[in-house]
Every structure is written in structure tokens, then in C-alpha cells.
PDB file of N, CA, C and O in Angstrom:
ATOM      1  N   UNK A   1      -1.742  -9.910  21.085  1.00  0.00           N
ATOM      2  CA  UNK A   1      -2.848  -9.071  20.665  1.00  0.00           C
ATOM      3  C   UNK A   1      -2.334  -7.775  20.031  1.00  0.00           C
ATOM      4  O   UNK A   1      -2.836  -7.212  19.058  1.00  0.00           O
ATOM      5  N   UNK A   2      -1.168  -7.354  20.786  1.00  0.00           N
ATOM      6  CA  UNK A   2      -0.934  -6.028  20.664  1.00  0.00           C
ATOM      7  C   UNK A   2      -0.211  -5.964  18.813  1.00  0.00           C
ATOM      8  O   UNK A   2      -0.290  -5.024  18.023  1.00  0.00           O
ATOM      9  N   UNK A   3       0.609  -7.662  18.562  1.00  0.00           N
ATOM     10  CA  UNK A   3       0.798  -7.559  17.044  1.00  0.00           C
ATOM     11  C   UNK A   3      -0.237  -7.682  16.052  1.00  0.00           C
ATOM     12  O   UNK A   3      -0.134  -7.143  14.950  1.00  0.00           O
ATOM     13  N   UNK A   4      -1.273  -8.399  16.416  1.00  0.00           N
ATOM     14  CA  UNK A   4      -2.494  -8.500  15.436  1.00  0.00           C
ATOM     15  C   UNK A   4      -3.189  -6.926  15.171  1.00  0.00           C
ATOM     16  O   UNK A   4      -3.370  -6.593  14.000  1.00  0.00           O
ATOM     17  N   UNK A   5      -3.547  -6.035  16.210  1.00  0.00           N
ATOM     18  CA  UNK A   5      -3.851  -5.118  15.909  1.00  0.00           C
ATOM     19  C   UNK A   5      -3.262  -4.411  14.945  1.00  0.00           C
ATOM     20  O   UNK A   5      -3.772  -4.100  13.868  1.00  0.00           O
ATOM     21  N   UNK A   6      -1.527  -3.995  15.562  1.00  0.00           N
ATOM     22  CA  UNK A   6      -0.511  -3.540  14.698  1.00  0.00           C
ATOM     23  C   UNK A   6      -0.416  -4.011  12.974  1.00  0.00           C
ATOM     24  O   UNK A   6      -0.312  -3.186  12.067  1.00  0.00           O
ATOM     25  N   UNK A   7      -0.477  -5.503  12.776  1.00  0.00           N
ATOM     26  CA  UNK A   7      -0.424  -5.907  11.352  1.00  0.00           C
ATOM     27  C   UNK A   7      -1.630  -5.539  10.975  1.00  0.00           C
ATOM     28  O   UNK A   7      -1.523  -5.242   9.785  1.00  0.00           O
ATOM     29  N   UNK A   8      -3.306  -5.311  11.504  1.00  0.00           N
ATOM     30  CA  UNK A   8      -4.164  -5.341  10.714  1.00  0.00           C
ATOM     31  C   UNK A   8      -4.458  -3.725  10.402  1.00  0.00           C
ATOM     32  O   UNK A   8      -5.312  -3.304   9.621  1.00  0.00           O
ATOM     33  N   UNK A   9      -3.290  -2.707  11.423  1.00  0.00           N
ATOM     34  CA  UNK A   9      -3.381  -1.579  10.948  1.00  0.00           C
ATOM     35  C   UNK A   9      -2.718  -0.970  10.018  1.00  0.00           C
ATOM     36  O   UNK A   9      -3.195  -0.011   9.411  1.00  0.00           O
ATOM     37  N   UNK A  10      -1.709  -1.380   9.822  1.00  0.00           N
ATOM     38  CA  UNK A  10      -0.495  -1.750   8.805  1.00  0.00           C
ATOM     39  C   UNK A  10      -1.224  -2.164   7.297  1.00  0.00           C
ATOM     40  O   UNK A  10      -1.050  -1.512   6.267  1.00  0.00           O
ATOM     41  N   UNK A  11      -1.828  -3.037   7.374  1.00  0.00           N
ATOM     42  CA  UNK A  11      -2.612  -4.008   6.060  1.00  0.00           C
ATOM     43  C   UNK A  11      -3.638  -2.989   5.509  1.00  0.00           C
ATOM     44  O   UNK A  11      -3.758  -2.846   4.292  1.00  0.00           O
ATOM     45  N   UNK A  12      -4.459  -2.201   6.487  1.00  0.00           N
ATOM     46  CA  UNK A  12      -5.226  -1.481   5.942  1.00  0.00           C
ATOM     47  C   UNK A  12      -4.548  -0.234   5.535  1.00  0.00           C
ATOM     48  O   UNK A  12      -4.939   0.180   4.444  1.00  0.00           O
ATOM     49  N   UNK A  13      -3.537   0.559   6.177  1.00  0.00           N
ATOM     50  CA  UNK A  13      -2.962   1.435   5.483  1.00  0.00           C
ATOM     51  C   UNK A  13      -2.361   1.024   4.254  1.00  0.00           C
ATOM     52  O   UNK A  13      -2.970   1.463   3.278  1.00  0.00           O
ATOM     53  N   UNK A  14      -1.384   0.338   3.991  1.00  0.00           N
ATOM     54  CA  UNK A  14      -1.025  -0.528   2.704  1.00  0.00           C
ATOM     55  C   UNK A  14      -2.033  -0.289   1.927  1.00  0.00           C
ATOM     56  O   UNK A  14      -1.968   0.613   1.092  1.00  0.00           O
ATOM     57  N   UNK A  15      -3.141  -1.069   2.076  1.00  0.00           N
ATOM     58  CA  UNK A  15      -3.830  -1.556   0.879  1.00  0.00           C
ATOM     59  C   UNK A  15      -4.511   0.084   0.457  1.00  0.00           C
ATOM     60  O   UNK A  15      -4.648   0.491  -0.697  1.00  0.00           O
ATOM     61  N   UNK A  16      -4.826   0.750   1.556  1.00  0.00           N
ATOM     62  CA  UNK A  16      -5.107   2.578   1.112  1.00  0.00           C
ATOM     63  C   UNK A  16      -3.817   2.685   0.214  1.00  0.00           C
ATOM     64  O   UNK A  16      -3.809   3.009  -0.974  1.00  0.00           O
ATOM     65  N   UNK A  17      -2.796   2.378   0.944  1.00  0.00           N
ATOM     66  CA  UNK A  17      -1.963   3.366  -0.341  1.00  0.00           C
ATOM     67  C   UNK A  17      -1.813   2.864  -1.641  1.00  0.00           C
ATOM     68  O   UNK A  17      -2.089   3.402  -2.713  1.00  0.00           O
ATOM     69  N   UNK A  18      -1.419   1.943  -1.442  1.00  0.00           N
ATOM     70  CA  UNK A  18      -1.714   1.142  -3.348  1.00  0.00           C
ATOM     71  C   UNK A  18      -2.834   1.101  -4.148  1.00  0.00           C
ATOM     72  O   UNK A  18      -2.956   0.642  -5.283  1.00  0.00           O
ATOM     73  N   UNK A  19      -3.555   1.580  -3.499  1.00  0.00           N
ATOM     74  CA  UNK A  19      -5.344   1.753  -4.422  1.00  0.00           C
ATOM     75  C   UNK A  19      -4.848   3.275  -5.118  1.00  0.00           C
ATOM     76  O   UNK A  19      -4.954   3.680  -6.276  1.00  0.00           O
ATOM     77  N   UNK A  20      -4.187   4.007  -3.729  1.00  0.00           N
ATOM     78  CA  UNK A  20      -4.275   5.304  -4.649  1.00  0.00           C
ATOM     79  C   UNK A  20      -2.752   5.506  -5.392  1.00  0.00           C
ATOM     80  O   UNK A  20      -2.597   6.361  -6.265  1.00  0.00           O
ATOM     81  N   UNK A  21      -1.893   4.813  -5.039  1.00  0.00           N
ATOM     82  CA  UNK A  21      -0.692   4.891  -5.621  1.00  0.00           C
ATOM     83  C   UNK A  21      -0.643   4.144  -7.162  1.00  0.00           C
ATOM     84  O   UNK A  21       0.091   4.549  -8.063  1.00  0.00           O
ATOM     85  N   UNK A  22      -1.693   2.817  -7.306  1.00  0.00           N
ATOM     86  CA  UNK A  22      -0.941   1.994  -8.571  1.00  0.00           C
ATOM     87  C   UNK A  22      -2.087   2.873  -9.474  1.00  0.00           C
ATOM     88  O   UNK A  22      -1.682   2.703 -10.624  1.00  0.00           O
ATOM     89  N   UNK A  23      -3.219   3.663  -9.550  1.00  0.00           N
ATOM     90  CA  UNK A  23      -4.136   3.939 -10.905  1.00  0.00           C
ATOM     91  C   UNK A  23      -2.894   5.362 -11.204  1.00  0.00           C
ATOM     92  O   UNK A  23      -2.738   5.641 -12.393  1.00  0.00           O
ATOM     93  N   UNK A  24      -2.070   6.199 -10.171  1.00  0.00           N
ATOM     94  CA  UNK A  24      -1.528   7.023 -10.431  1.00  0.00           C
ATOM     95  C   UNK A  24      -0.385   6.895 -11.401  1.00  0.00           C
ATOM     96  O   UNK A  24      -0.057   7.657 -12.310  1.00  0.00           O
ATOM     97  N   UNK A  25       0.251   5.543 -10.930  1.00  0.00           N
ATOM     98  CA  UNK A  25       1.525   5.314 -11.419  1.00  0.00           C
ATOM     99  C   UNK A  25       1.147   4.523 -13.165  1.00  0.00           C
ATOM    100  O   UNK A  25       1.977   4.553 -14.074  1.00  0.00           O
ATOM    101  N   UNK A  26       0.024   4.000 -13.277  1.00  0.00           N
ATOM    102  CA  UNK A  26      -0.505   3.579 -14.236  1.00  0.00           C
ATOM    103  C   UNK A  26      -0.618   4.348 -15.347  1.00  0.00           C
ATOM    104  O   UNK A  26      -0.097   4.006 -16.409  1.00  0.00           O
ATOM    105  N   UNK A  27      -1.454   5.696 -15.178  1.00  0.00           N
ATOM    106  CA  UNK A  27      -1.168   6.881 -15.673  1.00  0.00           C
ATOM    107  C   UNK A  27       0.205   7.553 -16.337  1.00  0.00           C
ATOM    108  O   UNK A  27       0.568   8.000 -17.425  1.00  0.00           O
ATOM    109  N   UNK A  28       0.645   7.381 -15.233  1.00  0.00           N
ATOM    110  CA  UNK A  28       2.069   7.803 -15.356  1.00  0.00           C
ATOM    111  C   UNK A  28       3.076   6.770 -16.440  1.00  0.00           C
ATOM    112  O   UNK A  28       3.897   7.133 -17.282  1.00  0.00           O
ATOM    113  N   UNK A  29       2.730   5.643 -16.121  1.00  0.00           N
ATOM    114  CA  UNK A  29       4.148   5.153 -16.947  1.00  0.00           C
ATOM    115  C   UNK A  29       3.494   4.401 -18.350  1.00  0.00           C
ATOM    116  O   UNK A  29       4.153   3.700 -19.117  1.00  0.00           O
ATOM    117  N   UNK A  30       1.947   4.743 -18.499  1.00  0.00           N
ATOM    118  CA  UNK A  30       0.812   4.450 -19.697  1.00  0.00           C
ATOM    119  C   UNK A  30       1.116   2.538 -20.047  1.00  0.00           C
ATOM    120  O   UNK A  30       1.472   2.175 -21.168  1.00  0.00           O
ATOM    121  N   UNK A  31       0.897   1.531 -18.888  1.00  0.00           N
ATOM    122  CA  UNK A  31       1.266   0.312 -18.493  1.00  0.00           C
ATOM    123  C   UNK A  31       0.164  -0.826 -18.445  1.00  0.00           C
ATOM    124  O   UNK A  31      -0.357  -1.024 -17.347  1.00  0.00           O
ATOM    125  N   UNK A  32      -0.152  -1.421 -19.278  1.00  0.00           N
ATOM    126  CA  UNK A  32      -1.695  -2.174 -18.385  1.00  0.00           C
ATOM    127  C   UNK A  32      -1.418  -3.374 -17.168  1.00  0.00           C
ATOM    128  O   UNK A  32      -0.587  -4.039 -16.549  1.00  0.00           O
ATOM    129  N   UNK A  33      -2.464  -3.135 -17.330  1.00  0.00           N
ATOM    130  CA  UNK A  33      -2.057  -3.985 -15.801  1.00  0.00           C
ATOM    131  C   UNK A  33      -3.609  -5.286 -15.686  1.00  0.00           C
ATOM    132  O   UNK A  33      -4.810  -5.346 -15.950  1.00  0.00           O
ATOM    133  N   UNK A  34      -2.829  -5.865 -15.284  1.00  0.00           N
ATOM    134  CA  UNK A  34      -3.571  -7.530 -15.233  1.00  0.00           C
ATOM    135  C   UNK A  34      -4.949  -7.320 -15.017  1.00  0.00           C
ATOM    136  O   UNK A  34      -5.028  -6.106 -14.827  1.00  0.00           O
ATOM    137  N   UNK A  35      -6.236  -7.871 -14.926  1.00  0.00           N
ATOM    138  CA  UNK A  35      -7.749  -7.842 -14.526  1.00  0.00           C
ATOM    139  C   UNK A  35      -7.685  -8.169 -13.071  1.00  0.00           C
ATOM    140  O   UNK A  35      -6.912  -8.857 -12.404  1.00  0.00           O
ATOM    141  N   UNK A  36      -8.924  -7.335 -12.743  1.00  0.00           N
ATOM    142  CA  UNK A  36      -8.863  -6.877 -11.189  1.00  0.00           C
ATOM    143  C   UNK A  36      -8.476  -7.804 -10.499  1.00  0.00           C
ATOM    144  O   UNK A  36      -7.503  -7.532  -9.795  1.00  0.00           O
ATOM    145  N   UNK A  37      -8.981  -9.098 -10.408  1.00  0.00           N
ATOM    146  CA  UNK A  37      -9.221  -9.941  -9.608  1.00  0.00           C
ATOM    147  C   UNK A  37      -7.943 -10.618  -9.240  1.00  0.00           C
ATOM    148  O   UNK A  37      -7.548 -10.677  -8.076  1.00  0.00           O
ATOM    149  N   UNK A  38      -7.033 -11.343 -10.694  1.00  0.00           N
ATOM    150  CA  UNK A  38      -5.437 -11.289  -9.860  1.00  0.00           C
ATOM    151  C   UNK A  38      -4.537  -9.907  -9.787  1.00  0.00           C
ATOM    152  O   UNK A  38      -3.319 -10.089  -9.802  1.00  0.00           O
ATOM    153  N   UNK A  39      -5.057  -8.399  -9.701  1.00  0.00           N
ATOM    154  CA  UNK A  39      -4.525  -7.473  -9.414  1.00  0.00           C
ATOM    155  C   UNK A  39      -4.523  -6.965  -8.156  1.00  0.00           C
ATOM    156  O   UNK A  39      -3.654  -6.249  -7.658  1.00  0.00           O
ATOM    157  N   UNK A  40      -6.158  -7.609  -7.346  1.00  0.00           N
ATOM    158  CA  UNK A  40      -5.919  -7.358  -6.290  1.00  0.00           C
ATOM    159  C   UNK A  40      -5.255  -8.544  -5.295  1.00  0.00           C
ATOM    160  O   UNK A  40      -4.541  -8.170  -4.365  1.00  0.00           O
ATOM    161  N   UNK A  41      -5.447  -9.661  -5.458  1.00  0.00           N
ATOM    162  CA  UNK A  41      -4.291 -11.088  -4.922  1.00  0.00           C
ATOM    163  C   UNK A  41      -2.940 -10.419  -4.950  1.00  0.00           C
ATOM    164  O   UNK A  41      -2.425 -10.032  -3.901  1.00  0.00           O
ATOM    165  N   UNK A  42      -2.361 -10.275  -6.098  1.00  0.00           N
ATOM    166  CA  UNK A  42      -1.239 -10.187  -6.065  1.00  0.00           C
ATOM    167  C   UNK A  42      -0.597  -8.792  -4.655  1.00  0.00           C
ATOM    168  O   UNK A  42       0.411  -8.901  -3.957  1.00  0.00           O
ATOM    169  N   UNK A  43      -1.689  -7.532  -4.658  1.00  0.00           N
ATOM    170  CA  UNK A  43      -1.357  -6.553  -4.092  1.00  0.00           C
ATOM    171  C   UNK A  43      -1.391  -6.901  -2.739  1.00  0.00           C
ATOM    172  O   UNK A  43      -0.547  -6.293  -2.080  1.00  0.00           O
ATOM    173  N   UNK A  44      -2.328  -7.945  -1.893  1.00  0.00           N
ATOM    174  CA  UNK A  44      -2.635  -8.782  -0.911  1.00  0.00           C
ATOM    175  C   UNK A  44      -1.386  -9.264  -0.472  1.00  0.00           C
ATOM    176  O   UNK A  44      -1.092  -8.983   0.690  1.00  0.00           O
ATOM    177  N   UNK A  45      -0.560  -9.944  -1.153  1.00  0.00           N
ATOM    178  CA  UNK A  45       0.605 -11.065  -1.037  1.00  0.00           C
ATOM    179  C   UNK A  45       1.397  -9.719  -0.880  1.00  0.00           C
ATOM    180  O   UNK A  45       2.246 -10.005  -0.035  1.00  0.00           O
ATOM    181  N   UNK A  46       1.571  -8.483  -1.214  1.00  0.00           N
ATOM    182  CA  UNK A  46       2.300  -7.514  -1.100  1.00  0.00           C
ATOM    183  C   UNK A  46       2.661  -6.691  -0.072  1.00  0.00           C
ATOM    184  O   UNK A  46       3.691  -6.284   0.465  1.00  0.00           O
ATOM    185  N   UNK A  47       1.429  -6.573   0.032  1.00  0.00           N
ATOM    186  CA  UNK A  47       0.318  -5.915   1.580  1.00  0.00           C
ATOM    187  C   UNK A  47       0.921  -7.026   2.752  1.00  0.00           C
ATOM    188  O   UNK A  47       1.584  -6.625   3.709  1.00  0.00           O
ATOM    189  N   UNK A  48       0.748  -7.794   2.638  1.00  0.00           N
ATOM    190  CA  UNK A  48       0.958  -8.941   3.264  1.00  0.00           C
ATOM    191  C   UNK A  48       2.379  -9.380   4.076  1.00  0.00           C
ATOM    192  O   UNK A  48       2.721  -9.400   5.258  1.00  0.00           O
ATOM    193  N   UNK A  49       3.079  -9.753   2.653  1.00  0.00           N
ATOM    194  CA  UNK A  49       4.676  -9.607   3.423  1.00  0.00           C
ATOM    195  C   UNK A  49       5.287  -8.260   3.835  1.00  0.00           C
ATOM    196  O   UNK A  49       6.210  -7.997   4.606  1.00  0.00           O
ATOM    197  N   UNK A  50       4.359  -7.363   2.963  1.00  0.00           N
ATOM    198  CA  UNK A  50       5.731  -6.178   3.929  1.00  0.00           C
ATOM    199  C   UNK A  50       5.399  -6.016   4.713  1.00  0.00           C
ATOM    200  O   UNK A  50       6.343  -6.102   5.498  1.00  0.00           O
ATOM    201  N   UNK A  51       4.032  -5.650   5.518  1.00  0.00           N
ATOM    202  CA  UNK A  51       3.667  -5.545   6.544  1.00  0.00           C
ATOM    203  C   UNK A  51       4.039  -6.454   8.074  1.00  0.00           C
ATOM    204  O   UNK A  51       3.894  -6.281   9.284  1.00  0.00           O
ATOM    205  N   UNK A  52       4.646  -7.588   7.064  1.00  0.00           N
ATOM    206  CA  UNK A  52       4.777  -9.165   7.929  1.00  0.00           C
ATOM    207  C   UNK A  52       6.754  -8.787   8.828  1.00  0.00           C
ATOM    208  O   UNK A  52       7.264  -9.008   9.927  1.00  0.00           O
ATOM    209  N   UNK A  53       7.181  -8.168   7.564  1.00  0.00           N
ATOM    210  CA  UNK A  53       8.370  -7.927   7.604  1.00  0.00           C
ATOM    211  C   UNK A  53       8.923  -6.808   8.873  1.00  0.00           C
ATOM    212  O   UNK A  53       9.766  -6.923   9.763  1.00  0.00           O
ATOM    213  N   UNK A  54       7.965  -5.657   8.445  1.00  0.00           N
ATOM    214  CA  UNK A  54       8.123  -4.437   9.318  1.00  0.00           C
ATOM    215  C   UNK A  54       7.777  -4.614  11.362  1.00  0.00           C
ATOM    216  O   UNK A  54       8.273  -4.042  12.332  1.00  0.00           O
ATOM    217  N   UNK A  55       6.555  -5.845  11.193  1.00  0.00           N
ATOM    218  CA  UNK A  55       6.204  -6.475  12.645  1.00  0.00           C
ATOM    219  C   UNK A  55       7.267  -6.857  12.781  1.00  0.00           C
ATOM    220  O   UNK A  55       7.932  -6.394  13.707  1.00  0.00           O
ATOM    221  N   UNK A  56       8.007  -8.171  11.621  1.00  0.00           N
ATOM    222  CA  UNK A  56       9.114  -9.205  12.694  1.00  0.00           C
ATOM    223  C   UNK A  56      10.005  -7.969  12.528  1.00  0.00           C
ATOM    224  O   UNK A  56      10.755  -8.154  13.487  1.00  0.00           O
ATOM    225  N   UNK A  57      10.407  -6.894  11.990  1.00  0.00           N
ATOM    226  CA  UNK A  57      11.871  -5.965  12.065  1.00  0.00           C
ATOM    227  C   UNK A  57      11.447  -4.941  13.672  1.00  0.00           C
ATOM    228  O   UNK A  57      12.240  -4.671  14.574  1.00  0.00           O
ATOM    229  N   UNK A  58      10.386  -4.661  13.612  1.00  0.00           N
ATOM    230  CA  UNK A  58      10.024  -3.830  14.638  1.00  0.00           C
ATOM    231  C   UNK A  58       9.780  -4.050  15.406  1.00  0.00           C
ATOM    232  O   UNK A  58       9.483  -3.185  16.230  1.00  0.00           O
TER     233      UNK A  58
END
């Protein structure tokens, strides 16, 4: 229980920071970037393993 909580608090911080991190960096490096729908999948699968990574390392 105590890892499910941990990954689903993990997943939601993640996905906060890349909402506000990728329109910044977008800006920044003037880049387009794919249509929402596989932009947000792909950030999911992202969200996903690192978060997956940091449980099994921690």
C-alpha cells in the first residue's frame, strides 16, 4: 500500500512539473511539439518509468 500511494504521489508531482516545465522550455528553444493527444501519452510513459525507477531505487 505504502508503494502505491508513494508512486501515485510521485506521478502526480511529475505530471505538475512537465505541464509547467515543457510550454516553458518550448518557448525557450522556439520547437514544435507533436498534437496534444500523443504529447500527453508520451509524457505518461515518462511520468511513468521514472517514477517506476525512483520506487524500485528507493
Amino acid at each position: 500500500m505504502e508503494f502505491l500511494v508513494g508512486f501515485a504521489i510521485g506521478s502526480v508531482i511529475s505530471w505538475i512539473l512537465l505541464l509547467i516545465v515543457v510550454p516553458i522550455a518550448q518557448k525557450l528553444a522556439d520547437f514544435g511539439l507533436p498534437p496534444w493527444p500523443e504529447m500527453l501519452w508520451k509524457l505518461g510513459v515518462v511520468v511513468v518509468a521514472a517514477n517506476a525507477a525512483s520506487e524500485a531505487l528507493g
